[in-house]
C-alpha positions, -999 to 999 in steps of 0.1 A, spaced: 0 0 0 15 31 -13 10 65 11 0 99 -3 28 128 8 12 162 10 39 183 -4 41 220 1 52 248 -12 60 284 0 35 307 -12 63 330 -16 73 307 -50 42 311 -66 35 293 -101 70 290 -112 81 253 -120 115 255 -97 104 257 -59 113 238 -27 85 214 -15 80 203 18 63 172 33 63 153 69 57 118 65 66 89 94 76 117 113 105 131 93 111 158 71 110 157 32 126 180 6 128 183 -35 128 206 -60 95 207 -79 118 200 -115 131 171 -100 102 152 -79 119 119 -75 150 133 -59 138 136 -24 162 145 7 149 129 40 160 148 70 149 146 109 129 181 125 155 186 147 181 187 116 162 212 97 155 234 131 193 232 131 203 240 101 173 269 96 186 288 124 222 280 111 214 301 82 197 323 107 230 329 124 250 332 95 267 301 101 271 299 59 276 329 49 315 324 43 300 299 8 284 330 -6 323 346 -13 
């Protein structure tokens, strides 16, 4: 039996065909890019929350340069 992932989008990216997408499923976090659907990165809540305030921080700033 095959589950059905809500994915979502930002409303932010509007119609355009390249956007993040988010889902939860099982309790973890999903992520692809809307061009490329079956390339999905699996990630735990506490990972993303890390890594979002990370980039909060500026933690990666230093890859912009």
């Amino acid at each position: 039996m095959r589950t059905e992932i809500n994915w979502q989008k930002s409303s932010l990216s509007g119609d355009g065909p390249q956007c993040v997408e988010v889902a939860e499923h099982n309790g973890e976090i999903l992520m692809r890019e809307s061009d490329s659907p079956d390339a999905v990165v699996t990630t735990s809540p506490e990972k993303l929350r890390a890594f979002i305030l990370g980039v909060k921080a500026g933690e990666f700033d230093h890859f912009t340069n």
